[in-house]
C-alpha positions as CSV (number, residue, x, y, z in Angstrom):
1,X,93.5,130.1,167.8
2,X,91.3,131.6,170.2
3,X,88.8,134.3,169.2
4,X,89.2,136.2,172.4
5,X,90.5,139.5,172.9
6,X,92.2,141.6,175.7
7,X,90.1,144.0,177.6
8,X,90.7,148.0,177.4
9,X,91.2,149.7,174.0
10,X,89.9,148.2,170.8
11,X,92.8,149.8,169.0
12,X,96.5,149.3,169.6
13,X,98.9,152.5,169.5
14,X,99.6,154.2,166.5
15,X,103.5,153.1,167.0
16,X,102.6,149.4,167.6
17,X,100.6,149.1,164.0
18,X,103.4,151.2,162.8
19,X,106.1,148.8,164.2
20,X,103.7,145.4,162.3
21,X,103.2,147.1,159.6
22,X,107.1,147.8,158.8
23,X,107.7,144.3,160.4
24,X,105.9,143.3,157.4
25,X,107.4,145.1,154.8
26,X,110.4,144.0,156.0
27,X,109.6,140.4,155.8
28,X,108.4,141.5,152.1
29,X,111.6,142.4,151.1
30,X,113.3,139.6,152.6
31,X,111.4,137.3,150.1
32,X,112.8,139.5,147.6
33,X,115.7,138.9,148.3
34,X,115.6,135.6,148.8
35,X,113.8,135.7,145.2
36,X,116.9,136.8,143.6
37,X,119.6,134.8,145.2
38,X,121.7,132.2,142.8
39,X,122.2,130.0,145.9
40,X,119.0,127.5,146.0
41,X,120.4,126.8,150.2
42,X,120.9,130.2,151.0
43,X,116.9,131.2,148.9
44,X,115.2,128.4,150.9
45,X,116.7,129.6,154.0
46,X,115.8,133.4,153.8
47,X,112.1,131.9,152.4
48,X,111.4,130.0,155.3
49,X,112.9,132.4,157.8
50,X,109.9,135.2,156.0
51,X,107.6,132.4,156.2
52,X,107.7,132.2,160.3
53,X,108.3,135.7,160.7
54,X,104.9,136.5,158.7
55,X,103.2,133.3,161.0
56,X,104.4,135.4,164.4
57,X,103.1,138.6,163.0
58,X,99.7,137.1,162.2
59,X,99.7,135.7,165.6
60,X,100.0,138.7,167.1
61,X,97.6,140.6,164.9
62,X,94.9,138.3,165.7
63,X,95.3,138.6,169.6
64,X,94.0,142.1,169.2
65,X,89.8,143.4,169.0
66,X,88.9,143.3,165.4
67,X,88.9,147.1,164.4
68,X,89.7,148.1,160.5
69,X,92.7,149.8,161.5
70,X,94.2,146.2,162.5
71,X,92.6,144.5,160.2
72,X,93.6,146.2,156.9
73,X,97.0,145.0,158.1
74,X,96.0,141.6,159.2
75,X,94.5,141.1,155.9
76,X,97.4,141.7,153.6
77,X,100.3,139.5,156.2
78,X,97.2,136.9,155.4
79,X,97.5,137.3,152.0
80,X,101.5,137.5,152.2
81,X,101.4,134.0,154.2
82,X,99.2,132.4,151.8
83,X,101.2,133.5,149.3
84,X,104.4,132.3,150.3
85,X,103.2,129.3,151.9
86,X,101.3,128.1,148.5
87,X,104.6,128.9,146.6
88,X,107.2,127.0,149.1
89,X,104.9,123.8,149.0
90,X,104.0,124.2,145.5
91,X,100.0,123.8,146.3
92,X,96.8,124.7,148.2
93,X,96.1,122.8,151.5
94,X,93.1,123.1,154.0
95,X,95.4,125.3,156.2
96,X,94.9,127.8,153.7
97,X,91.3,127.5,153.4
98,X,91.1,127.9,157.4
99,X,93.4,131.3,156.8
100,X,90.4,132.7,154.4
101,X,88.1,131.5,156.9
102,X,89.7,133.2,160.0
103,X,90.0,136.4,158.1
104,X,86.7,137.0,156.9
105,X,85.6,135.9,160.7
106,X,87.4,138.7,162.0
107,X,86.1,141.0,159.2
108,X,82.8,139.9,159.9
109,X,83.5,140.8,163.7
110,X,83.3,144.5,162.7
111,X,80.6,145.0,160.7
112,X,77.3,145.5,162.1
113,X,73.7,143.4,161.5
114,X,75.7,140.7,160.1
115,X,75.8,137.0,161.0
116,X,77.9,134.9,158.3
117,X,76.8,132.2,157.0
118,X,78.9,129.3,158.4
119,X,76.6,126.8,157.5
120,X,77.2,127.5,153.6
121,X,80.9,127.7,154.4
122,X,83.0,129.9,152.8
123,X,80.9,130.3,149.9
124,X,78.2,131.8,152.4
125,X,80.7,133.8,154.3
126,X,82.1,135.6,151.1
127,X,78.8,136.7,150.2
128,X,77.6,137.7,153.4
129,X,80.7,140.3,154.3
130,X,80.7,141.5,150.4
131,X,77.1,142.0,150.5
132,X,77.3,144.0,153.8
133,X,76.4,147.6,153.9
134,X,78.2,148.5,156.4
135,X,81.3,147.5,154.5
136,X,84.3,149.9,155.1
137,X,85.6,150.7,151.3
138,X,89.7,150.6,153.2
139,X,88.9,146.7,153.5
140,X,87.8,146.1,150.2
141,X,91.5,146.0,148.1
142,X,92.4,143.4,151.2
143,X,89.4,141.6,150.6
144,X,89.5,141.6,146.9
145,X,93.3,139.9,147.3
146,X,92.5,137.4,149.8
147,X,89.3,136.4,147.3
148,X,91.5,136.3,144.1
149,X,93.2,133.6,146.6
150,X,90.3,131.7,147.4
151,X,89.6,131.3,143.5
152,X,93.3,130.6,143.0
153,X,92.6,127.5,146.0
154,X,89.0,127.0,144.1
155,X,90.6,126.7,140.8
156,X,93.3,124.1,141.7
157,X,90.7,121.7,143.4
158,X,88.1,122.1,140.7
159,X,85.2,123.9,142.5
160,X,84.3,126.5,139.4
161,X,80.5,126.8,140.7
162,X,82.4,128.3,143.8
163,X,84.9,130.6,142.0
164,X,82.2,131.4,139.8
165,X,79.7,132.6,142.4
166,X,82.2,134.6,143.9
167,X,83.3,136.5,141.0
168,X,80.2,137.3,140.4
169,X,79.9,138.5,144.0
170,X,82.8,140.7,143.3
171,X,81.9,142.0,140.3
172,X,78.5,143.4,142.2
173,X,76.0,140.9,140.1
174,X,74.7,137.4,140.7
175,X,71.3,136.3,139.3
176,X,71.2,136.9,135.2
177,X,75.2,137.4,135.6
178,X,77.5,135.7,132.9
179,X,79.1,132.1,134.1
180,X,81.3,132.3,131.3
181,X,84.3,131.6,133.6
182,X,86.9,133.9,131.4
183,X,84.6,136.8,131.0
184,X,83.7,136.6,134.9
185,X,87.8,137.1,135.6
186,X,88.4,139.7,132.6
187,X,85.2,142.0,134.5
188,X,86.6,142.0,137.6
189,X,88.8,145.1,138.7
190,X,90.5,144.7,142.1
191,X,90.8,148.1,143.9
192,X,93.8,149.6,143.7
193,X,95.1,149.9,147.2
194,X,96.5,153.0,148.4
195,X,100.3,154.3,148.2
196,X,101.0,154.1,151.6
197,X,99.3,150.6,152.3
198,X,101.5,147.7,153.4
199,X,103.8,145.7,151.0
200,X,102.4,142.5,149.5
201,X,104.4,139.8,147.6
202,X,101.7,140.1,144.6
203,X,99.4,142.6,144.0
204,X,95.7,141.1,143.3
205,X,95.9,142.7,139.6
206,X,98.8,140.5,139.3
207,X,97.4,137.4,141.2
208,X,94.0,138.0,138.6
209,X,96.1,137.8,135.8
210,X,97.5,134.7,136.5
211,X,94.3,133.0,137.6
212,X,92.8,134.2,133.7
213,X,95.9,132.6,132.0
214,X,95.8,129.2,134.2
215,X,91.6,129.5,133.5
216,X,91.7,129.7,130.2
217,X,94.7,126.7,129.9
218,X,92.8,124.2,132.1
219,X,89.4,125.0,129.8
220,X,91.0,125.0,126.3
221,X,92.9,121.4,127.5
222,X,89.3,120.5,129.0
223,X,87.3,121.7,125.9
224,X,89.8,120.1,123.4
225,X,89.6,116.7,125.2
226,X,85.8,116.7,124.7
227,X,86.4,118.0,121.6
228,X,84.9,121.5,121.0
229,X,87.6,122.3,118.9
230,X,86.6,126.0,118.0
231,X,85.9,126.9,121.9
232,X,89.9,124.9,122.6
233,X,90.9,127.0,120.2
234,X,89.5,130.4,121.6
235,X,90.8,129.7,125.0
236,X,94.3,128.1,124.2
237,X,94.3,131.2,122.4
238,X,94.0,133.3,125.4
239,X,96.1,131.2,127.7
240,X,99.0,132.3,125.0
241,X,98.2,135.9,125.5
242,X,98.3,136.2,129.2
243,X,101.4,135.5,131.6
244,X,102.7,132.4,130.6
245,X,106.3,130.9,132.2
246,X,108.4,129.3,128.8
247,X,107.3,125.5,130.6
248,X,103.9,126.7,130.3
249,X,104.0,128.1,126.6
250,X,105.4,125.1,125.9
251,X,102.0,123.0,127.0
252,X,99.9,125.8,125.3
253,X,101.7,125.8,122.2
254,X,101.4,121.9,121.7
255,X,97.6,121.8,123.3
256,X,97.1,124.4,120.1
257,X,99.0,122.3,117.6
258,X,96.8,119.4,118.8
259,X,93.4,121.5,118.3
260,X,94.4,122.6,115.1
261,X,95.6,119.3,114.0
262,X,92.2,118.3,114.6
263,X,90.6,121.2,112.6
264,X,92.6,120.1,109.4
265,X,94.8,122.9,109.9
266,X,98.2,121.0,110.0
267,X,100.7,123.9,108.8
268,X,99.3,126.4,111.7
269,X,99.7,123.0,114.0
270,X,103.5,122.5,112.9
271,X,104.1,126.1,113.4
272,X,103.0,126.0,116.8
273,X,104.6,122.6,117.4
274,X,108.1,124.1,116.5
275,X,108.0,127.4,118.8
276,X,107.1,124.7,121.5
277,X,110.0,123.1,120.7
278,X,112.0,126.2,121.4
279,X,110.5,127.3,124.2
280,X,112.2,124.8,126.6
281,X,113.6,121.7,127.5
282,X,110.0,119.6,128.0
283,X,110.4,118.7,124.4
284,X,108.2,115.1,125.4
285,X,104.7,116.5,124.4
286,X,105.2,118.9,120.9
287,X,107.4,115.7,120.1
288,X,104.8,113.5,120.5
289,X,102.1,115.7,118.9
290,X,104.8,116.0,115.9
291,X,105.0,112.1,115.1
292,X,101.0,112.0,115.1
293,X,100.5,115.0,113.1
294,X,103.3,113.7,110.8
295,X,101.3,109.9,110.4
296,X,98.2,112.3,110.0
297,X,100.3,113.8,107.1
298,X,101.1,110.3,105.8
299,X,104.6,111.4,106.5
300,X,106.3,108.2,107.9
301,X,109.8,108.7,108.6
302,X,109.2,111.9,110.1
303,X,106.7,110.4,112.2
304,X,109.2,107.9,112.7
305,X,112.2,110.3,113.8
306,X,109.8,112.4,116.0
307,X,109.5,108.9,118.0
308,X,112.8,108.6,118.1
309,X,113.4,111.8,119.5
310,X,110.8,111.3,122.0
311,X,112.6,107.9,123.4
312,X,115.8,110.2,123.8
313,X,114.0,113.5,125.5
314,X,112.0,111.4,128.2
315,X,115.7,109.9,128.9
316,X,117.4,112.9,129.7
317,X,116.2,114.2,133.7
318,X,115.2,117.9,133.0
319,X,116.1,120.9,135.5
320,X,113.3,122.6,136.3
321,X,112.8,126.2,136.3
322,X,113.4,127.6,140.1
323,X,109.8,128.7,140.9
324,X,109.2,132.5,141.6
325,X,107.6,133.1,145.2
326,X,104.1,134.2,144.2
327,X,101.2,132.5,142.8
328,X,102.5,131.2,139.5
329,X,100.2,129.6,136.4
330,X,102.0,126.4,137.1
331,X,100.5,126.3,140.6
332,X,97.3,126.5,139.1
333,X,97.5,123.6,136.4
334,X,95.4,119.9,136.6
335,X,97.7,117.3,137.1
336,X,98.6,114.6,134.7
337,X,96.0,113.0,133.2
338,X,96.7,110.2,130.8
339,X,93.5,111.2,128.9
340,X,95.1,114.2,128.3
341,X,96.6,114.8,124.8
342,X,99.9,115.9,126.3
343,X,100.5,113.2,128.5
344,X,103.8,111.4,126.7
345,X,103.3,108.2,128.8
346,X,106.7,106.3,130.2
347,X,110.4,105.7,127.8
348,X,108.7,101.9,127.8
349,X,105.8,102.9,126.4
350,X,107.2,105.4,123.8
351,X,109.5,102.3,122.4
352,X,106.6,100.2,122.5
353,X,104.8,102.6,120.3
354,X,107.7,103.1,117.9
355,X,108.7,99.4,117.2
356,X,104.8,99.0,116.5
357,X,105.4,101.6,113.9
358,X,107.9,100.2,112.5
359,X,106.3,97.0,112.1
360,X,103.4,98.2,110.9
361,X,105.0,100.5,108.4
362,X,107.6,97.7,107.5
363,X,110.9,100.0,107.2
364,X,112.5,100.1,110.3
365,X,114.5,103.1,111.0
366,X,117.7,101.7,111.2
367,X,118.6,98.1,112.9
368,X,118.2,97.9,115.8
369,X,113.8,97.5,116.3
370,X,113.8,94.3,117.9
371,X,115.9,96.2,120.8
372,X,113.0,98.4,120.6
373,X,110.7,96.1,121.8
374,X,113.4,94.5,124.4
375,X,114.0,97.6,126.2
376,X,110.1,98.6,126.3
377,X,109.8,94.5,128.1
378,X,112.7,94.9,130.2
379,X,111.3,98.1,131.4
380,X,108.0,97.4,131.8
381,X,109.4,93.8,134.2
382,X,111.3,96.8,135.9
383,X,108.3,98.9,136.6
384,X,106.3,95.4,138.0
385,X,104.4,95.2,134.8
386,X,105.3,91.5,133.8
387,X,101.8,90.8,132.0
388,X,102.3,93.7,129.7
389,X,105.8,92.6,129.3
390,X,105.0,89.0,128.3
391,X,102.4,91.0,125.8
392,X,105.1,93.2,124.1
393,X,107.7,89.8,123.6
394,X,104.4,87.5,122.1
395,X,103.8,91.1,119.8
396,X,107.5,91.0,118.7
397,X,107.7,87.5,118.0
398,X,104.0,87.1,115.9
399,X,105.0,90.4,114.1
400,X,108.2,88.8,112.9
401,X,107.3,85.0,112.6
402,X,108.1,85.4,108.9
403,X,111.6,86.1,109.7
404,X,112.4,83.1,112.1
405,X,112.2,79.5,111.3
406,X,109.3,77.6,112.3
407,X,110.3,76.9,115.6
408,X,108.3,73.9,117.0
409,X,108.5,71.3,114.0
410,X,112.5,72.3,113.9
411,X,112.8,71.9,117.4
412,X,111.5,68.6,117.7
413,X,113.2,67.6,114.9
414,X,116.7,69.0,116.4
415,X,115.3,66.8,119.8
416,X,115.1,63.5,117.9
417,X,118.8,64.1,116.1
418,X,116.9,63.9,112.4
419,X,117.8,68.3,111.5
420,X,120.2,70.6,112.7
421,X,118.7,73.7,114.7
422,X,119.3,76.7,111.9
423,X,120.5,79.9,113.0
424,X,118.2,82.2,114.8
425,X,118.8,85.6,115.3
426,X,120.0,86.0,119.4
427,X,117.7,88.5,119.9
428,X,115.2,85.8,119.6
429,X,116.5,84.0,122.7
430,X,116.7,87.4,124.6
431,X,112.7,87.3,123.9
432,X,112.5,84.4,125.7
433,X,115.3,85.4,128.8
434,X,112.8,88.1,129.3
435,X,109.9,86.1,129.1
436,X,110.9,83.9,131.3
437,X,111.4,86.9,133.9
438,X,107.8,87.9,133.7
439,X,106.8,84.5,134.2
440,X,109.3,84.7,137.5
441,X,107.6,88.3,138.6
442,X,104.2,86.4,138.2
443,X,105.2,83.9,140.1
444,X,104.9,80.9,137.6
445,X,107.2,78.5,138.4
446,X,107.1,75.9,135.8
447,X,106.1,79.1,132.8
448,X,109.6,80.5,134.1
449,X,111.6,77.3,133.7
450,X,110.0,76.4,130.6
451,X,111.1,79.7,129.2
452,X,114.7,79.8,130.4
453,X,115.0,76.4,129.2
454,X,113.9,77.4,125.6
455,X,116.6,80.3,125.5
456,X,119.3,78.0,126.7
457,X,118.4,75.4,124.5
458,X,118.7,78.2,121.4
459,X,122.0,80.2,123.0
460,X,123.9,76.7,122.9
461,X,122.9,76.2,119.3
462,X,124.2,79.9,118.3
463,X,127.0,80.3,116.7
464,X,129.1,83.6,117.6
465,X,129.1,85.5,114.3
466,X,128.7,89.4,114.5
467,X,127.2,89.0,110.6
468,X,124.4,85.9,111.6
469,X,122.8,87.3,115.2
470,X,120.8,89.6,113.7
471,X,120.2,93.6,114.3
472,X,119.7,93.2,118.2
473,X,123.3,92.5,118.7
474,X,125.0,95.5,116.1
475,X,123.7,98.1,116.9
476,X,125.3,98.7,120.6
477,X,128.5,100.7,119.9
478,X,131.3,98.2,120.5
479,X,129.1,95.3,121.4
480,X,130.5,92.1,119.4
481,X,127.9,89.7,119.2
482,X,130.3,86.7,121.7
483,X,130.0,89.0,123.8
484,X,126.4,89.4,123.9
485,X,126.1,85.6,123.7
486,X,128.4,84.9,126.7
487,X,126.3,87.3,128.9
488,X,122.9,85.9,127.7
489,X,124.0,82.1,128.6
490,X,125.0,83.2,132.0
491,X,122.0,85.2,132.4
492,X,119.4,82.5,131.3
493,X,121.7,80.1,133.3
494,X,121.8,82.1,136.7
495,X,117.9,82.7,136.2
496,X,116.8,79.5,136.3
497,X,119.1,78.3,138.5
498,X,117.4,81.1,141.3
499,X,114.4,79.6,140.1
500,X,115.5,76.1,141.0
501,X,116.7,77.5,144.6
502,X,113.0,79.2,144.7
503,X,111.3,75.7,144.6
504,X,114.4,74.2,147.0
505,X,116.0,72.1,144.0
506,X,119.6,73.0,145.3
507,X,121.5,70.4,143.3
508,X,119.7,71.2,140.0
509,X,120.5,75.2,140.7
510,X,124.2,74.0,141.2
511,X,124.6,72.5,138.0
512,X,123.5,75.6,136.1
513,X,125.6,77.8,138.4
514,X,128.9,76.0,137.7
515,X,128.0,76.1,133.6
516,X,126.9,79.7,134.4
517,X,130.8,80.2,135.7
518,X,132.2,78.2,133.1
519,X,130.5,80.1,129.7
520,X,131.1,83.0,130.9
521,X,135.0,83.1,133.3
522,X,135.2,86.7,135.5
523,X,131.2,86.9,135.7
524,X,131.4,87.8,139.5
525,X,127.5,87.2,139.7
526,X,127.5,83.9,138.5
527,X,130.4,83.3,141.2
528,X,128.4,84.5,143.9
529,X,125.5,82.5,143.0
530,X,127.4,79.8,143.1
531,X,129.5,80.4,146.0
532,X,125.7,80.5,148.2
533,X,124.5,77.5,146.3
534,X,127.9,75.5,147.5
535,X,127.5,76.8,150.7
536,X,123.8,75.6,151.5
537,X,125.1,72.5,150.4
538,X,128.0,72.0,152.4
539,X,130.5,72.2,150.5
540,X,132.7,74.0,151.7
541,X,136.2,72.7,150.3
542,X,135.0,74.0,147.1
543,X,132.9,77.0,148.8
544,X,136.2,78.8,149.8
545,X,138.6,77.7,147.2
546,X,135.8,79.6,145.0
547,X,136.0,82.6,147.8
548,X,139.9,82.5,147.1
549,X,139.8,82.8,143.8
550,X,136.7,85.5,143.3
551,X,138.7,87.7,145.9
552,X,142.0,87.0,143.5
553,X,140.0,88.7,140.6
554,X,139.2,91.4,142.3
555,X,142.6,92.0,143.0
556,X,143.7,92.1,139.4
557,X,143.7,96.0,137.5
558,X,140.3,95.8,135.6
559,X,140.7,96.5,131.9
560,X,139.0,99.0,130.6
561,X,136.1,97.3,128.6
562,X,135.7,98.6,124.8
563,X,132.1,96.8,124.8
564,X,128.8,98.1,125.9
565,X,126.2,95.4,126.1
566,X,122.6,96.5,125.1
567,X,120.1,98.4,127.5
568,X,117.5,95.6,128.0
569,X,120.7,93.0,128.6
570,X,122.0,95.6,131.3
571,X,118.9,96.2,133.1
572,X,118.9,92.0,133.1
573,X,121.7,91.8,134.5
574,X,120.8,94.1,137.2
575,X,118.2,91.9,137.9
576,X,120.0,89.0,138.9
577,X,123.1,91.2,141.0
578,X,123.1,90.8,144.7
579,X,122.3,94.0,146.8
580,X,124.9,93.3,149.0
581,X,127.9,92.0,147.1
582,X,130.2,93.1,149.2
583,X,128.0,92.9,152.6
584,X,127.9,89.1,151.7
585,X,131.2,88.5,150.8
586,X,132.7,89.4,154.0
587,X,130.3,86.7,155.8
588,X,131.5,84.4,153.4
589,X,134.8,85.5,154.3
590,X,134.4,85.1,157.9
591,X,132.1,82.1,157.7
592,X,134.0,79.8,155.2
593,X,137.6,79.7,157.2
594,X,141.5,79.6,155.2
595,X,142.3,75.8,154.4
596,X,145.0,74.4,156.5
597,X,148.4,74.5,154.7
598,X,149.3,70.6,154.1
């Protein structure tokens, strides 16, 4: 925007600044409103609409001469666009930083035997118009908001020698002044503006507040992470204090059971930890912080139950809290850091954690810890992480070698006809479905095949009894364990038969498709596989008779099923489901024409 201004008088009309200046009130109370409506389209709108109105405004206050008259005005729609603009995004950009800049040029404009600084940047320009003489004192509660929000943009992108200089600045002291962040914030005292002035979204006694609360958070969290407990403990302390949202009470309150965990002060820390947990629905970190303070306790299955909980919480999507539109605390916090000790870490990770637990503990809470470790596998293949996954099967299957039989001798003796195969649990072979996945994502052919192989070779030795196949296969409400095994056979089938169609072994593929179809009647995926596979090759006789009869099924009323197959099993299954079912179909449909009626 152009620094130039109209010739003639340096001051507008008295009615024109009159005319702004309820402009802007108006566009004030609009947020407001917009604040306090229960319809999120109808808030957003009315926001947005304040948000261009306050961006004309400011474009017409800075075609004028910069006079204090103007300016006292121009200053606070500044502070009002920032505002609003910082809200609506939820963060600081550099457009922001080029607001402060243009105002305090302007400012600078008017004030005589002063050339700012602009080769120190902002930091430079702040000093040189506060450090002015020939200041006008109707400017400074203006200027003291628009600096509270250049340390609220200073704090979120961690510049505290800036902030810190220019609170010093405000507070009228800079060499031998305190750097003591908290204290620095706590001195200053924005002017109060007058009755009359022009409405702003937040005062700056309001915006200093917040910036001490968010302060004091980000240094206890930064103190207690390099573990000076007592000064954590001082400024979590504060955070508490000051204006805190119930999502961010619930972060101080566990950052303070943490701290005082580490002190040796666990009853203060569960106190703490159980107003977090009532504070809101983020129950992931005070959760977490329970089940180590509990192990700290020697405590087990309350550690044990606090993990449990924590799989459930970071499974449910929370509803957040419709942010107010100001400068909140929120706005001001660090991201997630996974050094922090309130980052929870992914569901996979969580159940990773807890079958380790249990393992190491050796008293599983209920039956079902293999599953544990399947679901943290299959979600960590999900997620792209197949090495880690191929880790967490190899952990689950050393961990509970003792259970199993010794696999290789009894294999090769099963090979060679001399032993029978005992049972092993199917959760076992699941291990090695997934395993063979990972091996798949990685891109290792022969790894993949070897796996599947090894799952097939135990699924066709299992026998279908809910009482022999183990916890893995009970603990799914409804789940019979033939069921399981049916799914698991087609699954390990179809896998490696898209394996043998990855390396162009079409006829090898078929074979497993067709057993795929046959262990497991009505498995639609299988049928589509196999329906390509006979396609590629051909055949197409047997391509559409299969078409006819997979569109027959789907003509028949479904039955409701009274099963549910495990989590990991599903999200296997999902793995191996065409995109396009139907999409496909249809060419099929189209490509593979009606046999002639003999």
């Amino acid at each position: 925007m152009s620094h130039h201004t109209p010739l003639g008088s340096s001051v507008p009309q008295a009615n024109c600044l009159d005319l702004w200046r309820e402009k802007n009130d108006q566009l004030v109370r609009q947020v407001k409103v917009a604040q306090e409506s229960g319809l999120p389209l109808r808030r957003q709108q009315l926001a947005q609409d304040a948000l261009e109105g306050l961006r004309r405004l400011l474009h017409s206050l800075q075609g004028l001469p910069a006079a204090v008259p103007v300016l006292s005005l121009e200053l606070t729609v500044i502070c009002n666009f920032i505002t609003l603009r910082a809200s609506l995004t939820q963060g600081f950009t550099e457009d922001q930083a080029q607001d402060i800049q243009w105002g305090l040029e302007r400012v600078g404009e008017t004030l005589e035997q002063l050339e700012p600084r602009l080769e120190h940047g902002l930091k430079g320009l702040w000093n040189s118009i506060l450090n002015a003489s020939s200041l006008l004192l109707e400017l400074l509660p203006a200027l003291h908001h628009l600096a509270g929000l250049q340390v609220a943009l200073w704090l979120s992108t961690d510049r505290l020698g800036d902030l810190t200089f220019l609170l010093q600045t405000l507070n009228g002291s800079q060499s031998g002044a305190s750097e003591d962040l908290l204290m620095l914030l706590k001195t200053w005292s924005p002017p109060a503006k007058e009755s009359d002035a022009p409405l702003t979204l937040q005062d700056a006694q309001s915006l200093r507040d917040v910036l001490l609360t968010a302060s004091a958070y980000r240094q206890g969290l930064q103190e207690l992470i390099t573990g000076s407990l007592p000064r954590a403990l001082s400024s979590l302390h504060e955070a508490a204090s000051g204006l805190c949202s119930r999502p961010v009470l619930v972060q101080v309150y566990t950052a303070l059971g943490t701290c005082l965990r580490k002190m040796g002060n666990p009853q203060r820390a569960l106190l703490y930890l159980v107003e977090a947990l009532k504070g809101g629905s983020n129950w992931g970190p005070p959760l977490l912080e329970a089940s180590r303070l509990y192990r700290q306790l020697g405590n087990t299955v309350a550690e044990l139950e606090s993990l449990e909980l924590l799989v459930e919480a970071l499974s449910v999507t929370r509803n957040s809290e419709v942010p107010h539109l100001v400068i909140e605390v929120e706005l001001l916090l660090p991201q997630s850091d996974p050094a922090s000790p309130l980052h929870c870490g992914t569901q996979s990770q969580v159940k990773h954690l807890l079958a380790s637990r249990c393992l190491q503990v050796g008293s599983p809470p209920g039956p079902c810890m293999p599953e544990v470790f399947l679901e943290a596998a299959a979600a960590l293949i999900q997620a792209g992480r197949a090495q880690d996954a191929l880790t967490v099967c190899e952990e689950l299957i050393s961990r509970t070698s003792s259970l199993l039989p010794k696999m290789p001798w009894l294999w090769e003796d099963a090979r060679k006809g001399t032993k029978e195969l005992p049972h092993c649990p199917l959760w076992v072979s699941a291990t090695l479905l997934l395993q063979g996945q990972a091996w798949m994502q990685l891109g290792a052919e022969k790894e993949a095949i070897s796996e599947f192989s090894r799952c097939l070779e135990l699924l066709f030795r299992a026998t279908p009894k809910d009482k022999e196949q183990g916890p893995a296969f009970n603990c799914e409400q409804g789940c019979t364990s033939n069921v399981a095994l049916q799914h698991l056979r087609a699954a390990a089938l179809v896998s490696r038969g898209l394996q043998w169609v990855a390396s162009g072994q079409d006829n090898k593929a078929l074979q497993d498709f067709l057993l795929s179809v046959q262990v497991c009647p009505g498995n639609q995926d299988a049928s589509f596989h196999l329906l390509q596979t006979l396609r590629r090759l051909d055949r197409r006789g047997e391509a559409t008779a299969l078409r006819q009869r997979m569109e027959a099924q789907t003509m028949l009323p479904q039955e409701n099923a009274t099963w549910s197959l495990p989590l990991y099993l599903e999200t296997f299954l999902s793995w191996i489901h065409p995109p396009d079912y139907e999409t496909l179909l249809e060419e099929f449909r189209t490509s593979l024409p009606e046999p002639c009626d003999l």
